[in-house]
C-alpha positions as CSV (number, residue, x, y, z in Angstrom):
1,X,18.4,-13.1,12.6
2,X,17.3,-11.0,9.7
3,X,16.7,-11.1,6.2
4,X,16.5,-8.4,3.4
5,X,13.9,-8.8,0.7
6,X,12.7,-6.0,-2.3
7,X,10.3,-5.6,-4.8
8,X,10.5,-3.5,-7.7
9,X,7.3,-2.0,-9.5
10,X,7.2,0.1,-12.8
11,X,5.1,1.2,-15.4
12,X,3.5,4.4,-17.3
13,X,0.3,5.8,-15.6
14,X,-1.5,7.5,-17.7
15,X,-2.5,11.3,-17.4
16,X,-4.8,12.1,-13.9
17,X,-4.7,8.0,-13.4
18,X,-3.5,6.0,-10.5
19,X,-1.2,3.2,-9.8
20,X,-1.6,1.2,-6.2
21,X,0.8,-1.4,-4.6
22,X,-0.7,-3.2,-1.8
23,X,1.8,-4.8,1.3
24,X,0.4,-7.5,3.6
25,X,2.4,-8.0,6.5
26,X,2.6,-11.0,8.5
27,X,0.3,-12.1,11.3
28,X,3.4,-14.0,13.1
29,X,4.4,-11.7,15.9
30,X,7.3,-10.5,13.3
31,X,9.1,-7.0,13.2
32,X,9.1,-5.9,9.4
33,X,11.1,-2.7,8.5
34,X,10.2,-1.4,5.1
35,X,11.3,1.8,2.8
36,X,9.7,2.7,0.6
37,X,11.4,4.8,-2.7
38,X,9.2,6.2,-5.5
39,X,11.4,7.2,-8.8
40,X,9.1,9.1,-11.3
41,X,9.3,11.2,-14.6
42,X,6.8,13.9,-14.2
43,X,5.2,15.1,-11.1
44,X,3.0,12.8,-9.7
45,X,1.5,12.5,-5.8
46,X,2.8,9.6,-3.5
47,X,0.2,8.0,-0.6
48,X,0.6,5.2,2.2
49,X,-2.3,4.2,3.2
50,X,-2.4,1.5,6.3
51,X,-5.7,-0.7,6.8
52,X,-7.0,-1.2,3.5
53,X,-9.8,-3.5,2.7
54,X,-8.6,-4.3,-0.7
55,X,-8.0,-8.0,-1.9
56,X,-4.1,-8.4,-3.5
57,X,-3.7,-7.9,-7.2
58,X,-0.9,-9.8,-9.3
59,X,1.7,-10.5,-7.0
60,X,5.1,-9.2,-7.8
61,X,8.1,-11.5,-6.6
62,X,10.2,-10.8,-3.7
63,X,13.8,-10.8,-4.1
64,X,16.4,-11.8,-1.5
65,X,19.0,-9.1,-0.8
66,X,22.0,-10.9,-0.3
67,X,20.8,-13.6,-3.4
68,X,22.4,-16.2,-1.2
69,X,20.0,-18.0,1.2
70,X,16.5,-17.4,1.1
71,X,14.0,-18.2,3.1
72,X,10.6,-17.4,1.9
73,X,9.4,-14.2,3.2
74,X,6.5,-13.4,5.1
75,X,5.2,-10.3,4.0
76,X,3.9,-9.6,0.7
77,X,3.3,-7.3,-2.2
78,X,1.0,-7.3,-5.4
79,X,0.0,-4.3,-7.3
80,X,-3.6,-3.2,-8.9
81,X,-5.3,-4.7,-5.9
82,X,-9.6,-5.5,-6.3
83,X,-12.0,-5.0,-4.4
84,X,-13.1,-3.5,-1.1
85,X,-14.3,0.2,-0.3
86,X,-11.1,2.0,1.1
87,X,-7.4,2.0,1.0
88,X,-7.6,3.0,4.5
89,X,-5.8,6.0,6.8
90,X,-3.5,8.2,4.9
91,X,-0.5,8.0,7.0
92,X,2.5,9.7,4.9
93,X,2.2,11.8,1.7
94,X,4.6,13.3,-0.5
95,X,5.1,15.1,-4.1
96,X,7.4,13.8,-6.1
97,X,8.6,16.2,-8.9
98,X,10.1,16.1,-12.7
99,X,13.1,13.6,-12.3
100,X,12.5,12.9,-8.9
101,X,13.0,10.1,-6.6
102,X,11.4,10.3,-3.1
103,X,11.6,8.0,0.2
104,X,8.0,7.8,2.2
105,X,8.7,7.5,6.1
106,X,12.7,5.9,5.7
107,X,12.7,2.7,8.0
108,X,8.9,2.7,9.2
109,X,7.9,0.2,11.3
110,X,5.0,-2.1,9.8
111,X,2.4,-3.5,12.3
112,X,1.8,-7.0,11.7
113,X,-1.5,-8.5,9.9
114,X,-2.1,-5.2,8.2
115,X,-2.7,-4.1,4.5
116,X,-1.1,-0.9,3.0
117,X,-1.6,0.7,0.1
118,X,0.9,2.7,-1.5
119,X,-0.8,5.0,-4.0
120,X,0.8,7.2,-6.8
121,X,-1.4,9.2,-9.1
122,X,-0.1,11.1,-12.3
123,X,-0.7,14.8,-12.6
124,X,-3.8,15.8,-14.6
125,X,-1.8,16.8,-17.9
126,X,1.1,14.2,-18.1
127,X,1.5,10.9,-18.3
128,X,4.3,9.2,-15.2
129,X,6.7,6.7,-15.5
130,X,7.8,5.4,-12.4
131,X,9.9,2.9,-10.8
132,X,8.7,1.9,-7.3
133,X,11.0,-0.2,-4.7
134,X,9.7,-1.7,-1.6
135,X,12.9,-3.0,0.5
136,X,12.2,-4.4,4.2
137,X,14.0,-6.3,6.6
138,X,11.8,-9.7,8.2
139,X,13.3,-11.1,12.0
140,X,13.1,-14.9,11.7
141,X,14.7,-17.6,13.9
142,X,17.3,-20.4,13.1
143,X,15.4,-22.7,15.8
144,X,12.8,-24.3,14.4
145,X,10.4,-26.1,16.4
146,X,8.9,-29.5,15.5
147,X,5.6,-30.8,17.5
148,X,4.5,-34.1,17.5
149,X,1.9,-35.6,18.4
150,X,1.0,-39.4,19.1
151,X,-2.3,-41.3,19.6
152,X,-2.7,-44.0,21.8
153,X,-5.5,-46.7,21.2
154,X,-6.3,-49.6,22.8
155,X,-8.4,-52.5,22.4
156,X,-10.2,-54.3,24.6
157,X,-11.1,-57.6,24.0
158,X,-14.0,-59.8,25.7
């Protein structure tokens, strides 16, 4: 079964300065589908980044699509993440204009246990206001397993 989660990140950037969301995908052998929409005011340059070394920032919630049942998902995203010395591979890349809003890879598959860093830095002269939404979809089962364990002892007595 799946499940449909978002996130939503906004805020101004100032002139020639950045803004970075970091995703953490699940080490459980888990398929996570993500897209990945930037909305922004001036032109500004839009980076994914997978492998990053970074340590997460201040989280930012997840939200349940259908707002109905939730289980607590798996992958997660914080933005103005610390730390480490590289975002890691640029794999997608776009310019997003005045007024524009653009999608970065629609429906990319995310390997599991990996960082990315999505990275949007404001043009030189003007400051960018942007609004940033990270949807994916996370495969879980209904069956959950239960293992228990016993201990035998045993005394012996003389």
């Amino acid at each position: 079964m799946e499940r449909q989660y978002y996130v939503t990140d906004s805020s101004t950037i100032a002139a020639g300065d950045t803004r970075s969301i970091m995703i953490i995908t699940p080490a459980q052998r888990r398929r996570v589908r993500v897209d990945i929409v930037v909305t922004v005011s001036a032109i500004c340059d839009v980076q994914l980044y997978e492998g990053a070394d970074r340590v997460a920032g201040t989280a930012i919630t997840p939200i349940a699509a259908d707002r109905v049942w939730r289980p607590v998902p798996l992958m997660t995203a914080s933005h103005t993440p610390t730390g480490g010395t590289t975002d890691g591979v640029l794999i997608d890349a776009a310019i997003a204009r005045v007024a524009e809003t653009v999608t970065i890879q629609p429906t990319l598959q995310l390997k599991a246990n990996r960082k990315y860093i999505v990275k949007l830095t404001a043009n030189a002269l003007t400051e960018v206001v942007h609004v940033t939404v990270i949807a994916w979809d996370e495969e879980f089962s209904l069956l959950t397993t239960t293992t228990t364990s016993s201990t035998t002892s045993s005394t012996t007595t003389a």
